[in-house]
BABA-183134 format. One record per atom (N, C-alpha, C): residue in one letter; y, x, z. Coordinates in steps of 0.02 Angstrom, whole numbers, plus 32768, in hexadecimal, padded with zeros to 4 digits. Layout:
AYXZ
...
// end
This chain:
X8314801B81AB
X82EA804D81CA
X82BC802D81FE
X82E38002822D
X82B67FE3824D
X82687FBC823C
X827D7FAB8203
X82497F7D81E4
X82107FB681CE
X821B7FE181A3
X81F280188199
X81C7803D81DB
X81E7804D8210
X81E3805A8247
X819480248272
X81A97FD68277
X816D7FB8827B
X813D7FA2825B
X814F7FC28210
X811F7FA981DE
X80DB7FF881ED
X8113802B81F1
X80EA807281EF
X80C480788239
X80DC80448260
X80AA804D82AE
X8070800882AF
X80727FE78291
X805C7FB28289
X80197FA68246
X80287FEA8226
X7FFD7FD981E1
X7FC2802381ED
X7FEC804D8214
X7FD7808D8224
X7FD380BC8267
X7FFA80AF826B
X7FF880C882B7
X7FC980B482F6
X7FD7806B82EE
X7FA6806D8325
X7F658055831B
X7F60805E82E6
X7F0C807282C8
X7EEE80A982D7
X7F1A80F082C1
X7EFD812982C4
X7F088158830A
X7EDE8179830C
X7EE781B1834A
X7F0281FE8330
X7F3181F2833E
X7F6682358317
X7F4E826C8351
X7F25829F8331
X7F2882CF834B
X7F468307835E
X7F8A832E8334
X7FA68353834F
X7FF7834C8304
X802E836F830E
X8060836982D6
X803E837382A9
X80258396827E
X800483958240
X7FE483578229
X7FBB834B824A
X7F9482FD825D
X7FD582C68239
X7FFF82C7826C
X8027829B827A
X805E828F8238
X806882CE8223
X809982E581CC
X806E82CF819F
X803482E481AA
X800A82B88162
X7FEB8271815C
X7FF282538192
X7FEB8218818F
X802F81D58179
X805C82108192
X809881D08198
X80B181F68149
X80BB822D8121
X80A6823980F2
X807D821080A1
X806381F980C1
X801B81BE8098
X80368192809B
X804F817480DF
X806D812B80E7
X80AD811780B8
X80DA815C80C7
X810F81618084
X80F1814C804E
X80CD81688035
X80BF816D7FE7
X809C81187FE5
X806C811D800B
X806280C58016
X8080808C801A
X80BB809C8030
X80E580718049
X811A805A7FF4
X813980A27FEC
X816180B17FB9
X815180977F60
X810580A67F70
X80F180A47F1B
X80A280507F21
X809680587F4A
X807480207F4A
X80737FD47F68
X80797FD67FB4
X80707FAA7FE7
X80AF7F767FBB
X80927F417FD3
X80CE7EF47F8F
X80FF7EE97FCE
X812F7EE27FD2
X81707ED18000
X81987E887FE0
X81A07E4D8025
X81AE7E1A8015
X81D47E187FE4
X82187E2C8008
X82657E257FE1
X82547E4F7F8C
X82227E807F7C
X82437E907F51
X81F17E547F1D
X81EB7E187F35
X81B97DF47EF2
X817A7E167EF9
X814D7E3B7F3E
X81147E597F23
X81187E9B7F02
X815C7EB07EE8
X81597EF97ED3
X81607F267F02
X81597F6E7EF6
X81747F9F7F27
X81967FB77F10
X81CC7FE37F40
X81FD7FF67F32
X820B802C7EF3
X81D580517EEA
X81D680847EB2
X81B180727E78
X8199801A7E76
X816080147E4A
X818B7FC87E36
X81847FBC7DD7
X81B77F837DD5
X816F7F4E7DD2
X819B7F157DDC
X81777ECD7DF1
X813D7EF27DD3
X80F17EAF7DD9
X80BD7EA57DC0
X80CC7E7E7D7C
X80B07E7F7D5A
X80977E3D7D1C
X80937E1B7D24
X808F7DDF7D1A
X806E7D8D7D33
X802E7D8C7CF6
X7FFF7D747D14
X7FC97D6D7CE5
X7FCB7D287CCB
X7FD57D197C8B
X7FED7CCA7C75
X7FAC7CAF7C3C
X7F6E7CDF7C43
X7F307CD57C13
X7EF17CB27C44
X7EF07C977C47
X7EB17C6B7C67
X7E827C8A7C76
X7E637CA77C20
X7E217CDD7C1B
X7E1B7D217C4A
X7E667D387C62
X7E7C7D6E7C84
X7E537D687CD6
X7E6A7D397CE5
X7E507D147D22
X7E0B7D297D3A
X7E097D0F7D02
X7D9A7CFF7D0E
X7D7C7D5F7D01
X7DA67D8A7CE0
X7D877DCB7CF1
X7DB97DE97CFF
X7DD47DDB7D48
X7DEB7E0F7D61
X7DBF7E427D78
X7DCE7E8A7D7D
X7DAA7ECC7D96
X7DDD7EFF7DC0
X7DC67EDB7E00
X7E047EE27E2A
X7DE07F3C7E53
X7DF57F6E7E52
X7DE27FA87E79
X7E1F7FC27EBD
X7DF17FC77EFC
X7E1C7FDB7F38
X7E11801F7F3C
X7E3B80437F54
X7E5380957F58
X7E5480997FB8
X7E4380BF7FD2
X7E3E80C0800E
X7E6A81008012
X7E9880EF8046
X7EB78128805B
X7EB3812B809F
X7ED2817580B9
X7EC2818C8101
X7E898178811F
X7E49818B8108
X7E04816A8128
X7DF581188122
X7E1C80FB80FC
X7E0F80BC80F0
X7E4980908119
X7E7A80A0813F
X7EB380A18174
X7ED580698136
X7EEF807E80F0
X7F15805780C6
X7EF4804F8087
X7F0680258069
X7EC0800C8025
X7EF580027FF4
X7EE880057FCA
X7F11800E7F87
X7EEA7FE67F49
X7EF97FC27F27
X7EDF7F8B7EFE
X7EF77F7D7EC7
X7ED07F957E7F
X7EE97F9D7E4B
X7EBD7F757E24
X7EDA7F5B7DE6
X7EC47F2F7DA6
X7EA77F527D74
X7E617F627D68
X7E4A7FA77D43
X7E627F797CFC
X7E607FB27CBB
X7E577F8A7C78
X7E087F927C4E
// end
């Protein structure tokens, strides 16, 4: 918990200016889902917790066109980065 705790003040918190509880529920809200389904975490290899490993890309040709797209969340606060096909 701890670790979650300075990851969620540290990645978010003290970025944003939380305006009132509502404010405050939907942001840390986002960070969940950010945290949970996207953001890569050491121990688990780059995966997240609700999402299994990545692929390894082992094609050379792959390389040279990657088409990499970022997702902005909470006003641009957390970025999200996906491998289009």
């Amino acid at each position: 918990m701890e670790r979650w705790v300075r990851s969620c003040r540290g990645e978010l918190l003290d970025r944003t200016l939380i305006v009132n509880q509502a404010h405050l529920m939907h942001a840390l809200r986002e960070y969940e889902t950010f945290y949970n389904e996207h953001r890569a975490h050491r121990a688990l290899r780059a995966a997240a917790p609700l999402r299994p490993l990545p692929q390894p890309i082992t094609e050379p040709d792959r390389l040279d066109h990657l088409d990499i797209r970022r997702r902005d969340r909470l006003g641009g606060i957390l970025h999200e980065y996906r491998h289009t096909a």
